[in-house]
N, C-alpha and C positions, 0 to 999 in steps of 0.2 A: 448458716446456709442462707440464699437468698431466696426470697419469698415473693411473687407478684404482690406489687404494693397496691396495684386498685382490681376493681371490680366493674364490671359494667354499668353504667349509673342505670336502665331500664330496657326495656325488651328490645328496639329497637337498635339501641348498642349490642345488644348479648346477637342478635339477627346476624348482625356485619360481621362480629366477631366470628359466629359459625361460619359463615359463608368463608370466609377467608381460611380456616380453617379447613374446609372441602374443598375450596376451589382454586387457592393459592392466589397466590398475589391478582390483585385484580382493578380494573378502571373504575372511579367514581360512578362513569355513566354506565358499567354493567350492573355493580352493582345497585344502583336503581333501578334498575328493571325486575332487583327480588324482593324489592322493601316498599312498601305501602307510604312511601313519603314522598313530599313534595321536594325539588332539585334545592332549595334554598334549605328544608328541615334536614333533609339528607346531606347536606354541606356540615350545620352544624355540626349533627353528631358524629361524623370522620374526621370536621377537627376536634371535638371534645375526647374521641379517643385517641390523638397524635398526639395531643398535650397529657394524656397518661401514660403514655406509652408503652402500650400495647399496640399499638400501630403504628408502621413508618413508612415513609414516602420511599416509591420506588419505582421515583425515575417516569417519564412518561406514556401513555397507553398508547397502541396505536388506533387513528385515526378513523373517527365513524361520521366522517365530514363536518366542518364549525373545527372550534379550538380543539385543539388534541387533550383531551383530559390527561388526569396523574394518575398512576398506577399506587394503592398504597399493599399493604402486608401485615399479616403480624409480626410481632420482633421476633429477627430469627434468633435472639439470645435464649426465646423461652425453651422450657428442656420439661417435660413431664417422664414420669417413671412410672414404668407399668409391668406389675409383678403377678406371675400366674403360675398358685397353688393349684399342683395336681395330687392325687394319693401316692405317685411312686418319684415324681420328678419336681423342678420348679423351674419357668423361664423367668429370665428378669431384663427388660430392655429399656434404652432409654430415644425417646421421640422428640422431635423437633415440635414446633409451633402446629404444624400441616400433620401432625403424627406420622411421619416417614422416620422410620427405624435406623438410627445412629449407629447402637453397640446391643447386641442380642447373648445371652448367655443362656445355656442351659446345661443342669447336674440331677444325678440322681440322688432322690431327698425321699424320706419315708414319711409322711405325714402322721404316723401313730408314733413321730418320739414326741408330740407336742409342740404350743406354738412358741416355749421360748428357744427349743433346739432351733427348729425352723427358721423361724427368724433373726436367728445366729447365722444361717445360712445364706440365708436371704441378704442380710446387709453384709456379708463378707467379701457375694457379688455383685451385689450394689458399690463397695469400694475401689473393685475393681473397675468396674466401666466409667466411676469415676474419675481413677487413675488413669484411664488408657485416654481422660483427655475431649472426650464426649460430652462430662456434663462437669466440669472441671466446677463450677460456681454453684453449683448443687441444681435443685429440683424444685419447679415450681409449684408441683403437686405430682400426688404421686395414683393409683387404682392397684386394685390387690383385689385378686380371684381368688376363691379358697372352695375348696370341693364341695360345700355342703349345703344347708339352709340358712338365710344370711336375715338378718332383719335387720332392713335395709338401712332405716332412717338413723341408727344407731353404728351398723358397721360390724354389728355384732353374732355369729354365729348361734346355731339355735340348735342341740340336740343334734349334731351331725352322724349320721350309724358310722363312717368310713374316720371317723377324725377324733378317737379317746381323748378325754383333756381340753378340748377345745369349746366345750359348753359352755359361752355367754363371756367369752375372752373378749378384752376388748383391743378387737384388731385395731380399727379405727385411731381409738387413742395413742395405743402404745405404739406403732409404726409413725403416728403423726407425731409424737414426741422422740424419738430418735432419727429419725430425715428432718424433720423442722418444716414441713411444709403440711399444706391440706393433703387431707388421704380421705380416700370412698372404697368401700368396702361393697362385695357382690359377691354373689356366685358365681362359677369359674364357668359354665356353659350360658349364664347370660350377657359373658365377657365374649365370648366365643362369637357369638349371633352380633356380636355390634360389631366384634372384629370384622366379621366378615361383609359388613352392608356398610364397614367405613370402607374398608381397599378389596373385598375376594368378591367373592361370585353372589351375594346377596346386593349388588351396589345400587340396581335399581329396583329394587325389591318393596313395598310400605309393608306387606304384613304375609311372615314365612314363619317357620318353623324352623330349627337349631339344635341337630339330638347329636349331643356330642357320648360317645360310647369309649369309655375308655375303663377303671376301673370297677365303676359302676355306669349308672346310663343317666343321662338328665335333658329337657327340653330348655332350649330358650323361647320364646316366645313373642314374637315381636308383631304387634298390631298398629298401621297406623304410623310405621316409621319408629314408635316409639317400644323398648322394653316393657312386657306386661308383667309387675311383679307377682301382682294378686294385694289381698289385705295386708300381710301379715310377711311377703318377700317369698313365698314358697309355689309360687306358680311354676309349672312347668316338673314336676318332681315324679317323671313318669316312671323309673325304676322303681319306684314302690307300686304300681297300678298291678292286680293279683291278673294274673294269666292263667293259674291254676289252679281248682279249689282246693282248700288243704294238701297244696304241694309243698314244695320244698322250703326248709328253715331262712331266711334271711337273714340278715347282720342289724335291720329295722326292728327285729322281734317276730315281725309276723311272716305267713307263710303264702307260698307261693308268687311270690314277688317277680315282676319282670329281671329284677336284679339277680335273681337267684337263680333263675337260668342261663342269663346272658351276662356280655359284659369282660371285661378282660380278666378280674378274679374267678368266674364263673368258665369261663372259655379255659383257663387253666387247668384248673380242680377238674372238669371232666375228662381233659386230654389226658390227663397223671391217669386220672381211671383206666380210660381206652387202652395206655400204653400197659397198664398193670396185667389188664385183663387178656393181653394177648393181641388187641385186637388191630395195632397198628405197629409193623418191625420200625417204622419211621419215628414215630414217636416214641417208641420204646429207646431207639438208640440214644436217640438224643435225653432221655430222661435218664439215663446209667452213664450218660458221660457228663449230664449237669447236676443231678439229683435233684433237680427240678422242670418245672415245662412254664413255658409265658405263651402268650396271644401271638407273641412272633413266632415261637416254636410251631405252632398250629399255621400260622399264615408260611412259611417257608415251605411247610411239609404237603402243603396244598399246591404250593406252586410248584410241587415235585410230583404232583398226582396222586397223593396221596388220600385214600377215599377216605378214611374216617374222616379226618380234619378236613375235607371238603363235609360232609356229612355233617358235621359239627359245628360252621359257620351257617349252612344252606339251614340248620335248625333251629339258631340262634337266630339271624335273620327273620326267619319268618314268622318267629314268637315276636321282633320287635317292630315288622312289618305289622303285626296285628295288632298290636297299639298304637303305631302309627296311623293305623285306617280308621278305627274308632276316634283319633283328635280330625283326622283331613274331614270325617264326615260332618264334626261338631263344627271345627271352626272358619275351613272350607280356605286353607291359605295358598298364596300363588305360586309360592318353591317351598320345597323339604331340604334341607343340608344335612347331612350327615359327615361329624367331625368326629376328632380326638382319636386317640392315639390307636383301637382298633379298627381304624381304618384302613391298618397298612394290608387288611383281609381284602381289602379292594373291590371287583368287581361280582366277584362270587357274594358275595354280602349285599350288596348294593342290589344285584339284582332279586335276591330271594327277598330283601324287604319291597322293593318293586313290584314282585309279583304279589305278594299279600294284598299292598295297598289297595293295587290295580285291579284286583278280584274284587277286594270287600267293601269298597268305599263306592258311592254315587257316581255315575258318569259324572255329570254334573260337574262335582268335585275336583274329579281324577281327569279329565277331556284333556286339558293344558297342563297340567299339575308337573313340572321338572320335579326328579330326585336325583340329587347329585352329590357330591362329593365335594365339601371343602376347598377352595382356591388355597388357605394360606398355613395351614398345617400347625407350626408349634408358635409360630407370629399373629394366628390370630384372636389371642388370649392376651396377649401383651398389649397388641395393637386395641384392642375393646376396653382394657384396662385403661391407657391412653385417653379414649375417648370418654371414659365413664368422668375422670378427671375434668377434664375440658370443656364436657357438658356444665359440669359441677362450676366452673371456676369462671366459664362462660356465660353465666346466668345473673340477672341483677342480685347485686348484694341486698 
């Protein structure tokens, strides 16, 4: 497969490269106006990168009076692959130079058969969007989200409660050896948070927050434009923070966990209760014609009026609204996103953590504070992926 053969010789290369990268093809003389160089050092290094090519002329800018400068670009050959592990599903997509989404795939995948099943998966759909002609020449690097605790510098998962089997595997290596390119390894909700401040609703955003709720719950955390891992990769790992004192068992070991009440395995396991107990004919039907109930069964039955599962998100919500106001008051950020895949509970959700925050948090805080709802859905795990990559590949060697 083919491999980007250079690197950026120093920051001010890896600078241009970004910019092009967000801003798309662009004039010498704009991009001067974001780099701390003089018009003749700034010459140099856009030719130093057209002779590695990573960057190619394209074609003339238009005119800001004096000579019409050259428009240049990244090569549109580059192809990055961006793969995002969830507990029940996996997307897999492939990105141009500018990371705008080529070929998008997603299956459902069960992350407790382990990661060599999985990544039987994973590259079975990676052949396909190679087939279909997208990245026909392979991948110049690749980002992989995976549900759990990641340590970082390594690529390597750490003690995941949702992920059997997957302790101290080494993603990194072993996908880096079967695609043939660079791979970066992350948490799958700090994939989420870049996703959405490369192309969704975080774009002009430096420092938000990212509670992606889907299987379990997790923050991304991003200060300063930049990802905050923490020491050790495990910043942001709000599903485990107790809500309850010696309440309920979690799958972490200990009890009372935000995860344990909320969350999409949590939001299930009660519905099956509710419908058992008599207490919703909606949810009962549906649980004698599936022998099971999921977070959608509860989000459809809500949208039917049905009061328990209204009940049972406006509850959920507001345990993870109470978490939410304890970080807004600590870390005092200028948007909340709420992603991943129970969000299809929608506005019933959105607003019970709204009102928690808006209660318990600081004016201060909370005055301008948006909480919103995710721009990019099952693309914005891929698209972060992408970006984790290009950050990576964008950087002096």
């Amino acid at each position: 497969m083919r491999r980007m053969t250079a690197r950026p010789a120093n920051a001010h290369q890896a600078r241009l490269l970004r910019l092009l990268r967000d801003g798309g093809p662009n004039s010498r003389a704009e991009l001067g106006d974001h780099v701390d160089l003089s018009r003749s050092k700034l010459a140099v290094e856009i030719d130093r990168l057209l002779e590695t090519g990573l960057v190619v002329a394209d074609g003339l800018a238009a005119s800001r009076g004096g000579r019409r400068s050259h428009n240049v670009r990244l090569t549109p050959e580059l192809r990055f692959l961006g793969v995002d592990i969830g507990a029940t599903s996996v997307d897999v997509a492939v990105t141009n130079p500018e990371l705008e989404i080529l070929g998008h795939l997603n299956q459902p995948m069960d992350v407790r058969e382990g990661p060599v099943a999985v990544f039987d998966q994973v590259l079975a759909m990676v052949g396909k969007l190679r087939d279909s002609g997208v990245a026909a020449e392979g991948f110049d690097g690749a980002g992989i989200g995976v549900p759990g605790p990641v340590r970082f510098p390594e690529g390597v998962p750490v003690a995941p409660p949702i992920m059997p089997g997957w302790d101290g595997f080494p993603v990194r290596e072993a996908l880096g050896q079967e695609l043939g390119c660079p791979v970066m390894v992350d948490n799958d909700v700090n994939l989420m948070a870049m996703g959405e401040m490369q192309a969704g609703v975080a774009r002009s955003v430096r420092d938000f927050f990212c509670v992606k709720i889907g299987t379990g719950i997790g923050c991304g955390v991003v200060a300063g434009g930049e990802v905050h891992r923490g020491t050790t990769g495990s910043a942001g790992d709000i599903g485990h923070i107790q809500v309850e004192l010696e309440g309920r068992q979690c799958p972490c070991g200990n009890r009372g966990c935000l995860e344990a009440y909320f969350g999409g395995a949590a939001l299930a396991r009660d519905a099956e209760a509710a419908a058992r107990d008599g207490l919703s004919a909606e949810l009962a039907t549906r649980l004698e014609a599936a022998g099971r109930l999921t977070a959608e069964d509860v989000a459809t039955a809500a949208a039917a009026g049905d009061g328990t599962s209204l009940d049972l998100i406006r509850d959920g919500g507001a345990r993870v609204g109470q978490v939410i106001a304890g970080l807004v008051s600590f870390f005092n950020p200028g948007l909340v996103v709420i992603g991943g895949g129970v969000t299809g509970l929608g506005h019933t959700l959105l607003a019970s953590i709204r009102t928690q925050v808006y209660s318990r948090s600081l004016p201060l805080a909370t005055g301008n504070l948006p909480i919103v709802l995710g721009e990019l859905g099952p693309a914005a795990g891929v698209t972060g992926a992408a970006r984790l990559i290009s950050d990576h590949l964008f950087s002096p060697a």
